[in-house]
PAPA-320823 format. One record per residue (C-alpha): x negated, y, z negated. Coordinates in steps of 0.001 Angstrom, whole numbers, plus 500000, padded with zeros to 6 digits. Last residue first. Layout:
! residues N
XYZ;...
This chain:
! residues 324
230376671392387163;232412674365387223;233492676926389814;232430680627389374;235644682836390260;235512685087392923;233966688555391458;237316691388391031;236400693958394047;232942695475394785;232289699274394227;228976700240394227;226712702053391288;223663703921390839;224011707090393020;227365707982391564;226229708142388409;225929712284387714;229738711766389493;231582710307386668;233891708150387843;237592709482387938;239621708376384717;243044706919384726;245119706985381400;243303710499380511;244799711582377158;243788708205375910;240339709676375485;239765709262371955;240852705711371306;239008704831374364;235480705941372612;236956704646369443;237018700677371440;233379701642373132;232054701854369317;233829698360368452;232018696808371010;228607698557370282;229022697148366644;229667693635367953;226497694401369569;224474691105367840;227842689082368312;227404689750371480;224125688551371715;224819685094370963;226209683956374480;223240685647376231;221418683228373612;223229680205374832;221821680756378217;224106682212381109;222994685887381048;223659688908382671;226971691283380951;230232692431382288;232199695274380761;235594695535381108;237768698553379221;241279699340379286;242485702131377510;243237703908380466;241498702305383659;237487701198383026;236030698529385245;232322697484384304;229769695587386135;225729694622385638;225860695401381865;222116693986380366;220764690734378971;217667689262380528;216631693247381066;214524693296384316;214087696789384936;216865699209385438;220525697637385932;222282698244388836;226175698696387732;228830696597390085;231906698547389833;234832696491389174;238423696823390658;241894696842389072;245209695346391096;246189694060387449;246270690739387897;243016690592389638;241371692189386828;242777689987384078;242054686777386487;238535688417386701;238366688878382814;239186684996382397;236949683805384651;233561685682383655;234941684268380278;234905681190381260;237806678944382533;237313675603381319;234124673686382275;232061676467381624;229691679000383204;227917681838381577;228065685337382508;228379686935379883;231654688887378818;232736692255377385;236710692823376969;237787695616375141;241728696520374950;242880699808373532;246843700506373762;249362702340375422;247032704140377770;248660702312381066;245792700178381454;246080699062377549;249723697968378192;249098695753380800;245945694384379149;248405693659376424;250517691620378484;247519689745380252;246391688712377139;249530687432375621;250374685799379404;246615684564379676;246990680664378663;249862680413380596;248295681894383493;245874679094383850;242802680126385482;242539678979389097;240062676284390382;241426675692393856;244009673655395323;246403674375392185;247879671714390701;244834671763387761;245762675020386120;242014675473384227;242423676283380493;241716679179379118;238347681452377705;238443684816375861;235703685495373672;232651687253375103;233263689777372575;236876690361372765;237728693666370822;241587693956371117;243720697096370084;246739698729368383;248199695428366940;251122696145365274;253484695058368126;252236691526367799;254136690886364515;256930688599366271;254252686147367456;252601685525370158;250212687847370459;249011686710366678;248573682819368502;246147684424371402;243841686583369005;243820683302366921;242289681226369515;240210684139370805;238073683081367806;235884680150369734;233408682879371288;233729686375369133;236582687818368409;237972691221367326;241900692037366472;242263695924365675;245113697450363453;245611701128363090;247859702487360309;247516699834357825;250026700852355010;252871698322356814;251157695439355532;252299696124351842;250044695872348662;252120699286346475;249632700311345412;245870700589345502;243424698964343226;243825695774345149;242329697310348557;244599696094351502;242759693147353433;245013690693351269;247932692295352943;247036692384356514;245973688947356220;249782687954354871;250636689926357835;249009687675360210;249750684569358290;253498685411358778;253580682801361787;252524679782359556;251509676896361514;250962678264364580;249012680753362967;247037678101361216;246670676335364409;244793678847366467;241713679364364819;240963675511364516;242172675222367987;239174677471368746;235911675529368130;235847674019364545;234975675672361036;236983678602360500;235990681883360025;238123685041359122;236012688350358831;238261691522357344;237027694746358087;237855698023356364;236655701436357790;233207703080358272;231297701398360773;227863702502360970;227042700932363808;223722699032362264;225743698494359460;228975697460360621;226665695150362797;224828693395359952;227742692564358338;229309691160360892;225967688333360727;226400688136357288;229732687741357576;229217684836359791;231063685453363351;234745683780364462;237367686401364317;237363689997363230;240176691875361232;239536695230361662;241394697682359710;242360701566359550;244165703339356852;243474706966357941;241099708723356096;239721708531352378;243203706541352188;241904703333353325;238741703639350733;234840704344350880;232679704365348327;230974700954349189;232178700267352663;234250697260352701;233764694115354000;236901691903353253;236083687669353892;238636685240354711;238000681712354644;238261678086356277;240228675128356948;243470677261356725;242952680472355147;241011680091351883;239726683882349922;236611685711350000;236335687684347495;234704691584348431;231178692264350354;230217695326349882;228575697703352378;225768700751351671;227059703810352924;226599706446354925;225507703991357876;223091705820360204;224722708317363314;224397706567366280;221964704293368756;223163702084370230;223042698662368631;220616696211370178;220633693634372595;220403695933375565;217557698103374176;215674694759373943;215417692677370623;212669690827368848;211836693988367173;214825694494365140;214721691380362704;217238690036360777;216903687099361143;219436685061362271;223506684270360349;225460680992360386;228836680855361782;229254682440364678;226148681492365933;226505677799364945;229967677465366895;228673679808369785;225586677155370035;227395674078369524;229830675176372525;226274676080374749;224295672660373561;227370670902374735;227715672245377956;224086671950378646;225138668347377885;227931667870380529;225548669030382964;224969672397384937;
């Protein structure tokens, strides 16, 4: 792959997240689109955005619907137009509070605000919280999610750094988690500085502690991709995929998976920008399989489900895909 492909795929994430497509059902597969679920109840608003750093934060609400109709649950989600998040709350239904921070730049522009100001997290936390409701405090939020989507892991990484980590309950990474490449070693290895927050929380989400969702294409970068980084999770961890064999030809379908507690894997086919894109497009789905762990963190390690035995193999963490 050349230096340019590269290119064309960074610019492509950057755009995606950023600028919204057509929406248009019928140009997608059963992979690219939303399962299917209960309709949205309710239409969604889009509240004031307001500055953070470079760029903005947007509250998506929906219409009727406030923190203490149920428990006071938020999503704040990283890198993706809020047209485009938008479009997934409804096509998921989502029903709670999410707050869409973009920033325009790849993901040191996500990161540097929060290394900049370490209380920006809760300040976000606060200016999420509906205005007609008192008292404005951080500490109303009962569950806390971090999302991402290509160049927003940058933030997801600074928050787990800093002293307010321990009120995040769970990670969304949609296709979102990349590092840096540890050039002493002999071999291309992921750089486990880069992955300590990650790897951390991964911990914690294997044991049922927390809710961590990783889904990744399978495109290749210079830096460690995100085929790369979920492997070095994996690997870390002792944990094992099972390769999944998809039906049909699908250009974008789940071809491995490794589920332990509240952990969650899911690989995806596809190298082109477009794979890239498409998880944006299921950011709903993403957010669906977090709940789904959410519910059954009675069971930290679940047995495979035997009606499926006859479709998948077990294969250990994939070797790591070297660059160009």
């Amino acid at each position: 792959m050349t230096w340019t492909r590269h290119l064309l795929i960074a610019v492509a994430g950057l755009l995606g997240g950023l600028l919204p497509w057509p929406r248009s059902d019928a140009a997608e597969s059963p992979e690219t689109a939303a399962p299917a679920g209960p309709p949205a109840a309710r239409q969604i608003e889009v509240l004031a955005s307001q500055p953070v750093g470079r760029g903005s934060a947007t509250t998506l609400r929906p219409v009727g619907r406030r923190p203490g109709d149920r428990s006071a649950e938020l999503i704040i989600h990283f890198h993706g137009a809020v047209a485009a998040v938008r479009t997934a709350m409804e096509r998921a239904g989502h029903g709670e509070t999410v707050l869409v921070v973009t920033m325009p730049g790849l993901s040191t522009a996500y990161a540097k605000p929060f290394q900049n100001d370490p209380a920006l997290f809760v300040k976000l936390l606060e200016q999420a919280w509906p205005a007609e409701q008192e008292p404005v405090e951080a500490d109303r939020w009962q569950r806390i999610t971090l999302s991402c989507f290509s160049a927003g892991y940058g933030a997801v990484r600074e928050i787990l750094r800093s002293p307010a980590a321990d009120r995040v309950d769970g990670i969304v990474a949609a296709d979102s988690i990349y590092a840096g490449v540890d050039r002493e070693q002999p071999r291309r290895t992921v750089s486990p500085r880069d992955m300590a927050g990650f790897l951390a929380f991964a911990r914690q989400a294997a044991a049922g502690q927390r809710v961590f969702v990783i889904a990744h294409s399978a495109q290749r970068t210079p830096y460690a991709s995100t085929t790369e980084t979920a492997d070095f999770l994996l690997a870390s961890l002792g944990l094992r995929r099972t390769r999944l064999n998809p039906d049909g030809d699908e250009p974008f379908a789940r071809v491995s998976q490794c589920r332990e507690g509240g952990l969650l894997v899911t690989g995806y086919s596809g190298e082109s920008a477009e794979a890239h894109l498409n998880h944006l497009r299921i950011l709903g789905r993403h957010w669906a399989e977090a709940d789904d762990l959410r519910r059954g963190h009675g069971q930290s390690r679940r047995e495979p489900d035997p009606a499926e035995g006859g479709r998948e193999a077990q294969e250990g963490p994939r070797q790591s895909v070297p660059g160009p």
